[in-house]
N, C-alpha and C positions, 0 to 999 in steps of 0.2 A: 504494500500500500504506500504511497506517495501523495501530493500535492502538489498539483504544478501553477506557476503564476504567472503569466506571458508577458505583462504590463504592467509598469509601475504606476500607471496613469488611475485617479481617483475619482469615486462620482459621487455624489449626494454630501458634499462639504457639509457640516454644519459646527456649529461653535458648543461646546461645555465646558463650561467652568473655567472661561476665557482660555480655552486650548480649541483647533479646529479637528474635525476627525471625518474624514470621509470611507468608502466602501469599496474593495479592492475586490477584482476578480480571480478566483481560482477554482480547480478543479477537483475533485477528488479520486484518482485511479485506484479500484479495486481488482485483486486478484479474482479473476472467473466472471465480472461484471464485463457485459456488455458495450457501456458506452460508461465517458467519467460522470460521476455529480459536480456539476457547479455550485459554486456558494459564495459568498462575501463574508469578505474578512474586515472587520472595522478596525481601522487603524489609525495615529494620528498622521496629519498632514503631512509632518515634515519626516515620517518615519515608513512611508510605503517599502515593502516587499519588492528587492530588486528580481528580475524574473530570472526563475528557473524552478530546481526541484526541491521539495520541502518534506519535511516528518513535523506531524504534530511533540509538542514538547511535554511530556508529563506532568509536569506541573499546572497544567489546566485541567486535569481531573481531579474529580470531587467524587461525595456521596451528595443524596437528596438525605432530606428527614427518615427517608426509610430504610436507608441504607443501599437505594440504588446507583447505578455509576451513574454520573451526569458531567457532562463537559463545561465549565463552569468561563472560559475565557479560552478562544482559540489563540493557541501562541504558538507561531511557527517555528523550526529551526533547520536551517540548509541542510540538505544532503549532503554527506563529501564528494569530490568529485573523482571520479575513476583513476586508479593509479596504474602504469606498470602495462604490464600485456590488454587489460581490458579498455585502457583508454585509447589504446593505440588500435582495438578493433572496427 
């Protein structure tokens, strides 16, 4: 599983808390899944997702009140990128 981000480019600006935070697009590739899921990731203005490949970062899981898992803050963190024989493929 993976997240990819094509574009640093942001929609839907809006201001909180005297910070501006707009909506980035990315995708979601799942193993044996057909086509990706898209989603938007709120980020702030001056902090968009340069594009490429991403893994969700653990630290944004949670439980609910009932002990279910819940994603609590999407925080991305880069893939590495290929070293050695497989970059070169």
């Amino acid at each position: 599983m993976f997240i990819e981000i094509k574009s640093n480019t942001l929609s839907g600006i809006r201001e909180y808390k005297g910070r501006q935070y707009g909506d980035q697009q990315a995708a979601l590739f799942m193993p044996g899944a057909d086509y990706p899921l898209p989603f938007k990731v709120n980020v702030p203005a001056d902090a968009a997702h340069a594009p490429g490949r991403y893994t969700l970062d653990g630290s944004g899981f949670g439980t609910d009140q009932h002990g279910n898992l819940r994603l609590n803050r999407v925080r991305l963190v880069p893939l590495a990128a290929p070293t050695g024989k497989a970059a070169a493929a």
